[in-house]
N, C-alpha and C positions, 0 to 999 in steps of 0.2 A: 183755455190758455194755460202753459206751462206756466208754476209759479216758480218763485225760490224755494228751493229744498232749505231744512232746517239746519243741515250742515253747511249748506252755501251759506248760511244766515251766522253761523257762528264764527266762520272765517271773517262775513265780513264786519262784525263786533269786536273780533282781537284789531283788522284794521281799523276800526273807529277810533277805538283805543291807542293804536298806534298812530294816529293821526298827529298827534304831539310833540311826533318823535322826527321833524323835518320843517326846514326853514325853506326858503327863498335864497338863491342866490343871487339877490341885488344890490343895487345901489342902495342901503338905505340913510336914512342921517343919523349922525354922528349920536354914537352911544355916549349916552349922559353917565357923570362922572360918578360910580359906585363907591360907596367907602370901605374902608378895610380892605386889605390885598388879603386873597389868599394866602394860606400859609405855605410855609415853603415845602414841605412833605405831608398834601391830603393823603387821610386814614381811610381814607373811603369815599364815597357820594357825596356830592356837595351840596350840605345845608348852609340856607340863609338864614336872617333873622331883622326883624322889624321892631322896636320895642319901643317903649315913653316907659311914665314912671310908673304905670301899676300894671302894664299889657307889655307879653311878649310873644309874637307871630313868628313861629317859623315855616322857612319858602322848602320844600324838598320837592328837589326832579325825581319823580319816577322814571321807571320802565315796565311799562304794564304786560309786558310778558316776556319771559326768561326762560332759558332752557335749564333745562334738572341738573344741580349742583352747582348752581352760580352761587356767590358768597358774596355779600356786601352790610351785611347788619352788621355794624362795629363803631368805634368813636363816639364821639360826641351826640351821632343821631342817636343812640338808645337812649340815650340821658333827657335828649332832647324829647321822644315820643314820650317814657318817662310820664315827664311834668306834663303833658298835656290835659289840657281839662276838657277840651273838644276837639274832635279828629273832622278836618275838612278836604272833600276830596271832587272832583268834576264831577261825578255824579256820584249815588248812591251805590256803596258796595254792592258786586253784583248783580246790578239793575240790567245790563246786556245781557246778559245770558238766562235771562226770565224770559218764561213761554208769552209774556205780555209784550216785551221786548222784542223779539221773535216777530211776534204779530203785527209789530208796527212796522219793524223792517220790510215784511213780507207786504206791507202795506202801499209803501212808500217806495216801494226797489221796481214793484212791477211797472210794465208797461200797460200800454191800455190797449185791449185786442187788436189785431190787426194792425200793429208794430212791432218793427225787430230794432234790437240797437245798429244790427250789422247794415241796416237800411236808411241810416243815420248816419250811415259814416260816405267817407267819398272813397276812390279805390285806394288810393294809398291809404286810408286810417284800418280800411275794411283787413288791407295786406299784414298791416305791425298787428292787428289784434289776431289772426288767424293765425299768426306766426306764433303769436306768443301762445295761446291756446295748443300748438300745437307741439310746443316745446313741456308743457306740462301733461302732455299726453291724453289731452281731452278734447271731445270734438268741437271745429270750428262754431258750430252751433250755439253753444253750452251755456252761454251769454246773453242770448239771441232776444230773450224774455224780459230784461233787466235794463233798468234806465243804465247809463252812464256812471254815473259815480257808485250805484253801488257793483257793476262788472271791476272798476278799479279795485275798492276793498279789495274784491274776492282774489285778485292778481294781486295785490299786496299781501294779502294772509298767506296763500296757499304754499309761497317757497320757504316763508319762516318755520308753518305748522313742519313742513321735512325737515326742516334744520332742526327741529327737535323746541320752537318756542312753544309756552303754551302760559295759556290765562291765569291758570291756578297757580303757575309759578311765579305770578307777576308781585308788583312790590307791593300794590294797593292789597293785595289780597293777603298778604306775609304781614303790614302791617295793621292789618284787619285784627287777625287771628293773635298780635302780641299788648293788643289795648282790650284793659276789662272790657266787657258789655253794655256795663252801668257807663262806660265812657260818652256822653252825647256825640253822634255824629251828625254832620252836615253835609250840603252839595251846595257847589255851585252854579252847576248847571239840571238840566234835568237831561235822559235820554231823549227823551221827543225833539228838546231843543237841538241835542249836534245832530240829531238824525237833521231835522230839518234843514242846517248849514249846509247840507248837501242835496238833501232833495231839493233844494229851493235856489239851488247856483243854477245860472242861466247855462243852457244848453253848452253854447260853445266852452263855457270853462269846462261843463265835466267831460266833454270831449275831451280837451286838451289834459285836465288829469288824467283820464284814462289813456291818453297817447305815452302820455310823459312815464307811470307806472308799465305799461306795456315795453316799452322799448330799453327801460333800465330792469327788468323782472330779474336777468341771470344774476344782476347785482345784489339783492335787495340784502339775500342772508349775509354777503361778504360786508355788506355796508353796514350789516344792524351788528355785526360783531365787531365791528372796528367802535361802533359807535357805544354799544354794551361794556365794551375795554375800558373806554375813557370816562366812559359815566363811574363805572365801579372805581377807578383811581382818582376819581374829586376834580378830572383834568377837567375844568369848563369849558376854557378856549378851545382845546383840540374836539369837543363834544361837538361844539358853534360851529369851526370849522367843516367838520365831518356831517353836520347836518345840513347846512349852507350848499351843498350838494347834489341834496335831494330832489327838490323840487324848483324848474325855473319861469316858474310863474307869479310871479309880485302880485297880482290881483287875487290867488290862489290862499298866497302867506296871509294875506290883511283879513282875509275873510277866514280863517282858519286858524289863523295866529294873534295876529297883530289887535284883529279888533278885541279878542277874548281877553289880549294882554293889559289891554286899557282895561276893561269892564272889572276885570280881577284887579287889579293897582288901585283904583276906585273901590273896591272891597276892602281890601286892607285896611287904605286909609281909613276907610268907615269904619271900619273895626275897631281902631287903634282907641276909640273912644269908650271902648266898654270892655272893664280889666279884667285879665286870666291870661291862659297862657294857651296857646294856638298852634296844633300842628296842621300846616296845608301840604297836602302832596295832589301835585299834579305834574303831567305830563315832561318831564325832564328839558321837550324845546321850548316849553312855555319862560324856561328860565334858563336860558345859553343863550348866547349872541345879543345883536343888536332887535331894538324893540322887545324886548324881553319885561316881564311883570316888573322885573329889578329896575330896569331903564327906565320907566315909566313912574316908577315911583320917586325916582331920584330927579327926576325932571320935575316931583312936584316937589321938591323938596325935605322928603322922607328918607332920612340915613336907613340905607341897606349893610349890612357888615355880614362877611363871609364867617358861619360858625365852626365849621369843617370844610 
């Protein structure tokens, strides 16, 4: 059986990684009242912040991968990584792009002999994916190996990697490289875990991801630049709005967003109980819009205040 190649494997790690970076366009309920209004001219990326009397937690949106010469390290975030006494981030720096990493994708992506995805689809699904496959100039086949959610990744990596994003440029890995060594880091998730949010969605959702990425592909680099803009200027709403676009699937968001938002909101608070100062970066959709780590915390009565 054909497996995943290791370069399929790495496209579909920057999407894992980008998985953060796109909401739901739903109906959802009303966003809980956040404190502190943004300032009226952000310096940059918009940091949060969580604090009592002896612990201060700050919330920062990434974007896990940038094209060469994006500029956003200024304001208040240096100050903020700075004071950090422990760097917390969704998984362990660099843990995708590990030959172990690798190997579980390659694990987890394949089909079991004597399955094709394209035999999985009906004619229209078979049509949008041939189409799109065939606009990237590779053949209809190419796929053919791979469950569902991880062919998506790979049609979500492949048009950013031409645009010029790439891993190494990303912010988790920038603020890697600008915190001692001796700095403790943390996760909050592990790789096995998101790999699994995906390997483990019932069939028809990762069809319908993989429909819903297929038929918007010519967009993806126009949309990660609109959305790359707003992040670097602090804009959060126009972020929320621009990601609110992405994907229209509400069972999609909750398994992907929404439940992680709770789980991490629940961190926090937990945290709040044991003093130092906390930098968290994750995934920039994790903290835009409605149902966002911010809203969840503010629903439990924990003042969020915007620090940049």
């Amino acid at each position: 059986m054909t497996r995943p190649t290791r370069s399929a494997v790495s496209l579909a790690a920057l999407a894992l990684f980008l998985s953060g970076c796109a909401t739901t366009d739903t109906a959802a309920p009303a966003s809980a009242e956040v404190a502190a209004p943004a300032p009226a001219a952000p310096q940059g990326p918009a940091l949060w912040k969580v604090a009592d009397a002896d612990t201060t937690i700050y919330l920062f949106g990434t974007v896990h991968a940038l094209p060469d010469g994006a500029e956003w390290y200024r304001g208040a975030l240096a100050d903020a990584l700075a004071s950090a006494d422990v760097l917390v981030t969704e998984v362990e720096a660099g843990k995708l792009l590990e030959p172990a990493a690798q190997q579980a994708f390659i694990a987890k992506a394949a089909l079991p002999a004597g399955q094709t995805l394209r035999a999985m689809l009906d004619a229209d699904q078979r049509a949008v994916l041939e189409a799109a496959l065939t606009r990237l100039d590779m053949p209809v086949s190419a796929l053919d190996q791979v469950e569902p959610w991880f062919a998506a990744m790979t049609l979500a990596a492949i048009p950013l990697i031409k645009a010029g994003y790439k891993m190494d440029q990303g912010v988790e890995m920038a603020i890697e490289g600008k915190l001692p060594r001796t700095t403790p880091r943390e996760a909050l998730e592990t790789v096995d875990g998101q790999l699994t949010l995906f390997d483990t969605m019932p069939v028809p959702m990762q069809i319908a991801y993989l429909m819903s990425v297929a038929r918007q592909m010519d967009q993806v680099a126009a949309g990660m630049n609109g959305m790359v803009d707003a992040w670097k200027r602090g804009d959060a709403d126009k972020l929320a709005e621009l990601m609110n676009a992405e994907i229209d699937d509400p069972a999609l968001a909750e398994r992907l967003l929404y439940s992680r938002n709770r789980e991490w909101a629940k961190w926090v608070e937990a945290r709040l109980a044991k003093p130092g100062t906390v930098f968290v970066a994750v995934g920039a959709g994790h903290l835009a819009g409605q149902n966002s780590v911010q809203d969840y915390l503010a629903k439990d009565g924990v003042t969020v205040s915007r620090a940049q």
